[in-house]
N, C-alpha and C positions, 0 to 999 in steps of 0.2 A: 427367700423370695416373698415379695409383696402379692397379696390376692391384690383381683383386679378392685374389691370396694376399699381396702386401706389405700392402692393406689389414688382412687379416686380423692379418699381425704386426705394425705399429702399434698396430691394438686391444688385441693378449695386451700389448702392451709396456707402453702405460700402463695397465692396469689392474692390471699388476705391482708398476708403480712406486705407484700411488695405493692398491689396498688390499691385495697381499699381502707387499709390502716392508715390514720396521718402520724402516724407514732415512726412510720418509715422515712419520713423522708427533714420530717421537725425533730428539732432539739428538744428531747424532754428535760423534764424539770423533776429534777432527782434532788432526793434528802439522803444525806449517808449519817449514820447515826452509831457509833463508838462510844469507847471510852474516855481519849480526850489524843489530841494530836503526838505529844512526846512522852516516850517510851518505849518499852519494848517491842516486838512483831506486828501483834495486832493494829498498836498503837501508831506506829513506822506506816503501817499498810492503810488505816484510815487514812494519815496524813497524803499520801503521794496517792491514792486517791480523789482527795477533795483538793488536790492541788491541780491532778493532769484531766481530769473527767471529765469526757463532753469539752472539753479544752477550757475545764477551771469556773465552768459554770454551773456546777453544783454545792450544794447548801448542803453544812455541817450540822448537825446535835449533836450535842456531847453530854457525855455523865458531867466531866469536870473542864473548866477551860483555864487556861493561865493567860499572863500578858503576852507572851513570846507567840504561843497562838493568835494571838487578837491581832499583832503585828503583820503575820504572814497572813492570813485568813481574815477577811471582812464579813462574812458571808457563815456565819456561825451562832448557834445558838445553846446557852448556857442552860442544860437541864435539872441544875442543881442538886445532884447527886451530894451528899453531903456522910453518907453510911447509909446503913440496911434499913434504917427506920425510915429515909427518907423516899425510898423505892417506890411508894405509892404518888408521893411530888412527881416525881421523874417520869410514869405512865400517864399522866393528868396534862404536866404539861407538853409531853411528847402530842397527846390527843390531842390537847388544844390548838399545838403550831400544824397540825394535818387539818384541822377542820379550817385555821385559817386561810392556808394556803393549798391551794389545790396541786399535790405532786402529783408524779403520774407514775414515780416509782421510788422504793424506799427500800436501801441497801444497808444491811446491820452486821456489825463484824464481831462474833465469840457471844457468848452465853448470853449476858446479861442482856448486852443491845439486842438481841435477835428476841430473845421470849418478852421482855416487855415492850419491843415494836410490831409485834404480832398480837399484843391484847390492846396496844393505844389502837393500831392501822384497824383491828376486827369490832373498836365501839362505834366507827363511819358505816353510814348506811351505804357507800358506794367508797372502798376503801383501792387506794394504791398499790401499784403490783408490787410483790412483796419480795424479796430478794435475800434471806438467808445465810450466810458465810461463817465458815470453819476453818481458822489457820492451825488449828490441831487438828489432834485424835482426839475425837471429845469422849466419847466414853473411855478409852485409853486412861485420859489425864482424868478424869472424873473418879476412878478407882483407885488415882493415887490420893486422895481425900479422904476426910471423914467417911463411916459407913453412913451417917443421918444424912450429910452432904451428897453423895452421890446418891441414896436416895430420892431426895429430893429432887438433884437437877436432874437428875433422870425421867422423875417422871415429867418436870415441866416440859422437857424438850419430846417427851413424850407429846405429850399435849399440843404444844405449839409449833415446833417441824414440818408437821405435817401438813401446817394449813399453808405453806412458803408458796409464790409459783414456783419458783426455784429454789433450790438447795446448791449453793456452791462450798466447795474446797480446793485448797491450793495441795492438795496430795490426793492419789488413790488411796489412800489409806483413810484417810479423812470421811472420803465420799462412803466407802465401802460402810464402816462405823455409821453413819448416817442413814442408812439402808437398813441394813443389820437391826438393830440395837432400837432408832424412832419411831422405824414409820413410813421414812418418805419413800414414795415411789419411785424404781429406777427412771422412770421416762420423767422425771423432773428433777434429778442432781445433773451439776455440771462442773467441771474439771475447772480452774482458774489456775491464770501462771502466777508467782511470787512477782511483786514487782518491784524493781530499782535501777535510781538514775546511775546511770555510767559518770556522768559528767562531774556530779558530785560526789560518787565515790572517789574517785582522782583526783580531786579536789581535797578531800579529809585527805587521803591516804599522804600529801605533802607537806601536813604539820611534819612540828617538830619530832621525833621519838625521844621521851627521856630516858629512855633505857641505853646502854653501852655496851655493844660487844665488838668481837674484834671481829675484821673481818674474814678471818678463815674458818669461824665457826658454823655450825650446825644450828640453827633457829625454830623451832620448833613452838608455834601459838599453839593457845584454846581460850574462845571464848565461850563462855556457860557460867549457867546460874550456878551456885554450887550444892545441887539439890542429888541425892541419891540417885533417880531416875538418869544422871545426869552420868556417873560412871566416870567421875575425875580420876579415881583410885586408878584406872587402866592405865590411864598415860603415866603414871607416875610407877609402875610397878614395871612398864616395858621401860622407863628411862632406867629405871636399876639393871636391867637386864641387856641394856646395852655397853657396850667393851669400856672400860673408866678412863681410855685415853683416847673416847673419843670426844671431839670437842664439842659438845652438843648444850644447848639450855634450852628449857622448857618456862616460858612465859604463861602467866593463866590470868585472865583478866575475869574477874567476874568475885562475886560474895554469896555469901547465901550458911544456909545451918550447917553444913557438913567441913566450914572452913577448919577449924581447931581440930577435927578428927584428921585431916585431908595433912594438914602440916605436922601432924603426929606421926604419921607415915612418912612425910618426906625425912622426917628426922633418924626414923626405925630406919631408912633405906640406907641413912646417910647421905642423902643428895641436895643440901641444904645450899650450895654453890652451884646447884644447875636448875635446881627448880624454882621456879621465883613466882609469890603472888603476888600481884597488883592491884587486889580491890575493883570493884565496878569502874566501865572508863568510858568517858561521855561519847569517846570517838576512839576506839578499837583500829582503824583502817591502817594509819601510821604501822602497825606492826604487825596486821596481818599481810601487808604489803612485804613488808622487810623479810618477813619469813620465810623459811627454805619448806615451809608444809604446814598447813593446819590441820589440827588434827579434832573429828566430833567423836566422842567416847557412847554417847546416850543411850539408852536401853529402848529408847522409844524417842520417834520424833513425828513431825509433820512433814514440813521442807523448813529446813534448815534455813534463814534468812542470813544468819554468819557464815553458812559455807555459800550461799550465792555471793554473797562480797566477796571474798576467796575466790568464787570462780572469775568473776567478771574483775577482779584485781590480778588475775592469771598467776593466784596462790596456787601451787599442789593442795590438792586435799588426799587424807586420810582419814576414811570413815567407816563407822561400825555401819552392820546388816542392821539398821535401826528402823527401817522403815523400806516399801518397795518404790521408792523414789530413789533411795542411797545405792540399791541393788542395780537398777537403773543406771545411774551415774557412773559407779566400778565396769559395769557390762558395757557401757558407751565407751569406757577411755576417758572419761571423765577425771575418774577419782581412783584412787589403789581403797582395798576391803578387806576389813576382819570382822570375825563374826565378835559379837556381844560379848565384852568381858573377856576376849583372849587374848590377853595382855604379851603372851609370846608372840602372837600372829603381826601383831601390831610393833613389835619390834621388829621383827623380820620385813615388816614393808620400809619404817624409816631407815635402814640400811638399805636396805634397796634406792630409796633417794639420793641417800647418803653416798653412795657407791656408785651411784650412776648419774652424770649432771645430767646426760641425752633424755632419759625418761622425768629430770624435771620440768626440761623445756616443751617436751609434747604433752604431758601432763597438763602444762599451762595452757600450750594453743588449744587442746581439746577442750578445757575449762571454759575458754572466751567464746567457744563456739555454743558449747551448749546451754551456756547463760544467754544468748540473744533471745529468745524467746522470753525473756522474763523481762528484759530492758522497755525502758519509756523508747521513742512511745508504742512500739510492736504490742507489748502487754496488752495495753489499754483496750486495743479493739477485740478482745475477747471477751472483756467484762460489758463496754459498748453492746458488741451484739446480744449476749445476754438479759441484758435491762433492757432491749428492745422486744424480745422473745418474752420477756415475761410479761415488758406491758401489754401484747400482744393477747397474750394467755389470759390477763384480768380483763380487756377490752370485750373479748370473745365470752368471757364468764359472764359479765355485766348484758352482757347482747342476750343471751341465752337463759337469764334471770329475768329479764322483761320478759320476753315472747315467751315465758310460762306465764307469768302474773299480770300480762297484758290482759285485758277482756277481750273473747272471743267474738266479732260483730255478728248480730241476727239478721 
């Protein structure tokens, strides 16, 4: 229960925010500032961002920009990120397009963007509300680095975190690490959904597939990097362990360092005519559509953005205890669950698919249902509300810095 004086400051707060703030009821003028529009998660989430925000009226920075960006985005600015020596360019002219143009809020997605938008936004004497984002585990994935590496970004995020209005993550895990490990205060992280169009996943998902199988087979995706944390060896050691007549292939679209150990094993297993790799694939959806299960092996994750295509393409998933969002999904009806690395457990559930069509088809309605919350444009207006509350929070900061260094009249 609230005492009666915190009561009191809830009331002054939103009555601030609903009718003495004009930040409630105008369009502010937001900067989202990434790594560059195409590629992976981060990259995926700036874009559909700076696509649907405010309804497409927000302004890009970018470390790096290409032409296929300049195409779809008018509204973008090139911070000439070019490597590490050039990170002091990148802070200089990040400050100089804030000093030019007056935003009222500035949203940074993963490491880089977020600590050098927090020392451009902290060289303004009356700086933008700052807005923070983590589509990992950042400490998590920071340990899987160099020791000098996690060092270091350690401590910057030490440093700079903290000074966010808000801190968002698209996971509880995310948020908690953030807490934990920075700095920031609970009463300024905030939970964000993944987000992705329906319209154009259904759209990829009806390319071509160049792959051929028959149709009484057992289909089995994975999309991942092929990095250790990543746990591909699983799925390949439950496909040995499943019956050899039955009719099953295991597709893996993805690259990464662990390739040539990964296909040594497929060889030890002898499963050279069921496992198949396909290298990075610009558009996955084709065959995570076609598939009878996708399956996430990882040791650690965030929110998966391949198993949300999977949901919202009303793939079954199959996922490891990776994270307490995966935990979540298996307890919803969601998804079937194996713990980390138990590569029997995880056969035992693709039999279970395998042996039961009825559980692939509720599988899938449960999937559609619990990806709505992540779809355009429901997403949006939690990140929306958000950027409002924070400019909220810098307006009141700014109100609050005067009336100390105002002079007192005699």
């Amino acid at each position: 229960m609230f005492s009666p004086v915190e009561w009191q400051e809830l009331l002054c707060d939103k009555l601030y925010r609903t009718m003495i703030s004009p930040t409630a009821t105008k369009t502010p003028k937001i900067l989202i500032v990434g790594s560059r529009l195409s590629g992976g998660g981060a990259e995926n989430h700036t874009r559909l961002l700076a696509k649907h925000l405010f309804g497409g009226s927000a302004k890009a920075a970018l470390f790096q920009t290409s032409r296929d960006d300049a195409s779809e985005f008018e509204q973008q600015f090139d911070l000439g990120w070019r490597g590490s020596l050039s990170n002091p360019r990148v802070v200089y002219r990040l400050a100089r397009l804030l000093r030019r143009e007056p935003f009222d809020a500035l949203i940074s997605l993963g490491f880089y963007p977020n600590t050098f938008s927090c020392i451009a936004a902290n060289t303004l004497r009356r700086r933008p509300a700052l807005l923070m984002m983590e589509i990992t585990r950042p400490h998590t994935a920071s340990l899987q680095t160099t020791k000098v590496r996690h060092i270091l970004t350690h401590a910057a995020r030490r440093l700079t975190y903290p000074l966010a209005d808000l801190a968002l993550a698209n996971s509880d895990d995310g948020l908690d690490e953030v807490v934990r490990h920075y700095g920031v205060p609970r009463d300024r992280i905030r939970r964000v959904p993944n987000i992705v169009e329906p319209d154009t996943l259904e759209s990829l998902a009806r390319e071509d597939v160049h792959v051929v199988r028959d149709s009484g087979s057992f289909s089995i995706c994975v999309v991942a990097r092929l990095d250790p944390v990543k746990r591909i060896d699983t799925i390949i050691e439950a496909t040995a362990g499943l019956p050899r007549d039955l009719p099953c292939f295991v597709d893996i679209l993805g690259d990464g360092p662990e390739k040539e150990k990964l296909q040594a094993l497929v060889a030890k297993r002898k499963l050279e005519g069921r496992v198949c790799f396909h290298g990075w694939s610009r558009n996955p959806c084709p065959l995570i559509r076609r598939a009878n299960a996708l399956v996430l092996t990882s040791e650690l994750e965030g929110f998966s953005n391949t198993v949300l295509e999977a949901l919202v393409l009303g793939t079954p998933v199959v996922t490891s205890f990776c994270s307490s969002d995966a935990r979540a999904m298996v307890v919803g009806g969601a998804a079937l669950g194996f713990p980390v690395g138990d590569h029997g457990a995880l056969s035992a559930q693709l039999m279970r698919l395998f042996n039961e069509p009825e559980l692939r088809r509720t599988l899938g309605e449960a999937a559609r249902r619990f990806a709505e919350q992540h779809c355009v444009p429901d997403a949006l207006q939690a990140y929306e509300d958000f950027i409002r509350e924070a400019i909220c929070r810098r307006e009141h900061s700014h109100q609050s810095d005067e009336s100390v260094f105002r002079p007192r009249a005699h």
